[in-house]
N, C-alpha and C positions, 0 to 999 in steps of 0.2 A: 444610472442606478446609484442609489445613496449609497450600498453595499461595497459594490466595485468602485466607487471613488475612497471611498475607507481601504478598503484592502490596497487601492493606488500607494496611499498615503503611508501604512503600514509597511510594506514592502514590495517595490515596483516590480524587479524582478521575478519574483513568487507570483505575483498576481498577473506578471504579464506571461508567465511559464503556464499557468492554469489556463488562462482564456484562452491561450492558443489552442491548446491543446482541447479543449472544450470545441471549438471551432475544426480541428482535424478531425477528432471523431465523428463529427457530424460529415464531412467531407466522404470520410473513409464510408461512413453509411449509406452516402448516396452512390459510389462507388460498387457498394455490397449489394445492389439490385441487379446491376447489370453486370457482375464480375461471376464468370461461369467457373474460376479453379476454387478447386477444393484441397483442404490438407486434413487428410486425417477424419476423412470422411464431411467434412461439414466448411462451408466456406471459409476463404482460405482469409476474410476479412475481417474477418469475428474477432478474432485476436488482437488485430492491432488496434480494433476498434475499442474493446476492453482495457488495452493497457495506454490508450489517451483518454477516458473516463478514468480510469485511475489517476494517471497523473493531473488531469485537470481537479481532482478531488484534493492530491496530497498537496497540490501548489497553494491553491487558494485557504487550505487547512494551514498550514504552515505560516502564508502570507500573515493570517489573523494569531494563531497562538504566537510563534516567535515574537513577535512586538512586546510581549512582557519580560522578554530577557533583558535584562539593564545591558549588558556591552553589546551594545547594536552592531560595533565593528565586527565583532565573530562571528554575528548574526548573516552580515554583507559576506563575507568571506565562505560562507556554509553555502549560503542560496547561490553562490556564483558554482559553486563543486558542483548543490543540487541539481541546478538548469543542466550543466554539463552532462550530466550522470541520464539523467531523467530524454533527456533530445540524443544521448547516443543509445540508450535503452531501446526508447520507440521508434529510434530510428532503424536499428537491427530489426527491429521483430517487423515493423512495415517494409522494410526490403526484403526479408524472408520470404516475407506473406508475396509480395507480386513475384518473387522467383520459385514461387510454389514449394517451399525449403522449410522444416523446420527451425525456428529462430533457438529452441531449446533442447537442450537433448542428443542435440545433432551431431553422430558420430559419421558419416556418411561424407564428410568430402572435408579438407583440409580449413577452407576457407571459414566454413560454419563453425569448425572447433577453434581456432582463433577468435574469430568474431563471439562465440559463446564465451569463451575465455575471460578476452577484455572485460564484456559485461559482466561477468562475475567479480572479476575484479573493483572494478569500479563502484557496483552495489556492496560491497565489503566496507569501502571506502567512502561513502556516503552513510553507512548504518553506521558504521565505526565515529564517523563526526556526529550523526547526529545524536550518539551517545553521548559524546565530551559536551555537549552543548545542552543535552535534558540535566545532565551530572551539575554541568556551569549554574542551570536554573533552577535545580534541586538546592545549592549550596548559596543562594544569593538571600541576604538578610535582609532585605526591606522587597516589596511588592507595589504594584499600582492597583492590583484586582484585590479582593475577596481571597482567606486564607484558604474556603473550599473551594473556591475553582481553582485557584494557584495549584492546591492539592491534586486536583481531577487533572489539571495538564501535564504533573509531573509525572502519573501514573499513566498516562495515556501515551506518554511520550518513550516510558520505560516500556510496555508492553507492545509497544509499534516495534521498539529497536529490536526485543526479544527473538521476534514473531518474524519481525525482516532475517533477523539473521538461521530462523527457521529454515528459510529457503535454503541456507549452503546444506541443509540433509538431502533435499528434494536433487543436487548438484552430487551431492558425494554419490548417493543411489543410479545418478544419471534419471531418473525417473520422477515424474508425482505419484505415478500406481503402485501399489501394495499390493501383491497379487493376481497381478493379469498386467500386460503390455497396456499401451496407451494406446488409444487410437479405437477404441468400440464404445459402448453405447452412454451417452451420455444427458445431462439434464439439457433442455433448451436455453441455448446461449450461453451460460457458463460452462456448461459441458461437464461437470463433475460427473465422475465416472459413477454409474447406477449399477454397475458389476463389481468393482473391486474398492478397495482403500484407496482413497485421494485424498493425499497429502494437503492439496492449492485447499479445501474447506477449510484447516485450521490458519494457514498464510494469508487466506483473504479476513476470513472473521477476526484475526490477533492484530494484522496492519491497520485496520480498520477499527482498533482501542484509539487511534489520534485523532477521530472521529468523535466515537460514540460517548466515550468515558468523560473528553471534556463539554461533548452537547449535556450531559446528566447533571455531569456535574456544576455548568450552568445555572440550568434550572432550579436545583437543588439547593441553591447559593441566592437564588432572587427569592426563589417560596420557603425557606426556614428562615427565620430570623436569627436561629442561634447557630453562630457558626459552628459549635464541637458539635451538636446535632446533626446540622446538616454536613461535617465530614464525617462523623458514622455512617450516614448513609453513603456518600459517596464512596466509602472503602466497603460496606456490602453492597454494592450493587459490581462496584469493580471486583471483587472476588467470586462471586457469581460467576461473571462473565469470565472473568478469566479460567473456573474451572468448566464452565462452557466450552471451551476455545479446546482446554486440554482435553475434554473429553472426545472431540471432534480429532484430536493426533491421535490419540491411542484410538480408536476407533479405527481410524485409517491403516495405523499400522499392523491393526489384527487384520487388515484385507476387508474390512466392509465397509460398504457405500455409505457415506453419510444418509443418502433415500435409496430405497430400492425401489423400484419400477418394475 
């Protein structure tokens, strides 16, 4: 594919961390037919299968925007933390998952709270660079792209790092629920709790700006011709969302379900 030979090119690392990772959740899924444990009421595969579509999302995301930061070497030096960060991530939560264990949350045996630990650690430690490195891209005076998607990436990349570092709430509370334990009724396959405040709506919708804000802002950069035109737009559409995103934490944290069922 013309695609995956560009992102090759781009950054081999990143795009070889996504494929994989695209290829285990498929693995994990075939897995999830025949795997009879459950955690938390609902298979115990769901999870990890969720957080290698995740990372096969952020890898190949990253693989394509990064290549416009002019110092590529801090570029190389991030993606090597990221792979690290990301394969001991999903490695916890797919080991969890077959010893039938919560991978988060989990105050119940000594091992879990270490291993949860680390991984908090280390996602601190990847959100923390990949500030210094949207900040590096924010501050760079010449560009290879368009001044609106330059724009869109900068803001996509702030709003990721925001919303990443969301999660240390969801860590301090020990919980994502707002009002009721974890572990009852939830949406199909993401599982967002249909009873109480859930946190993971605003965490997924906000990490999920390194996505959407520079897909928009894209588009918005090939179909205006006038760049301050089309960065108007792309700052109302990224404000928008972004008070989207915050209406979905306060939401959560007044106790109610993003959907009620």
């Amino acid at each position: 594919m013309i695609f995956l030979e560009q992102l090759n090119k781009r950054n081999k690392l990143l795009a070889y961390l996504g494929t994989f990772f695209l290829f285990f959740a498929m693995v994990l899924s075939i897995n999830a037919i025949v795997n009879p444990k459950q955690i938390l009421g609902i298979n115990s595969m769901i999870k990890p299968i969720k957080f290698a579509l995740s990372t096969w999302i952020y890898g190949w995301t990253l693989a394509y925007l990064l290549y416009y930061v002019n110092n590529q070497n801090k570029v190389k030096w991030f993606s090597i933390l990221a792979v690290v960060t990301m394969v001991y991530e999903n490695g916890i939560v797919t080991i969890q998952a077959f010893r039938g264990q919560l991978s988060h949350f989990n105050q119940t045996e000594m091992v879990s709270i270490i291993l949860y630990n680390i991984m908090g650690i280390m996602i601190v430690w990847v959100s923390s660079a990949t500030l210094v490195l949207a900040i590096r891209f924010i501050r760079q005076k010449t560009y290879t792209i368009s001044q609106p998607f330059a724009l869109s990436i900068k803001i996509g990349l702030i709003l990721f790092v925001f919303f990443s570092f969301f999660g240390g709430y969801m860590s301090a509370i020990n919980s994502h629920n707002v009002g009721g334990e974890i572990g009852k009724a939830g949406l199909p396959l993401i599982n967002w709790s249909t009873l109480f405040g859930d946190l993971r709506v605003a965490h997924f919708f906000g990490i999920h700006s390194l996505q959407l804000i520079p897909l928009m802002g894209y588009y918005l950069s090939k179909n205006i011709s006038d760049p301050t035109k089309a960065s108007k737009m792309i700052w109302i559409v990224s404000i928008v969302y972004f008070s989207f995103v915050c209406f979905t934490a306060i939401q959560a944290m007044q106790g109610l379900p993003f959907i009620k069922i």
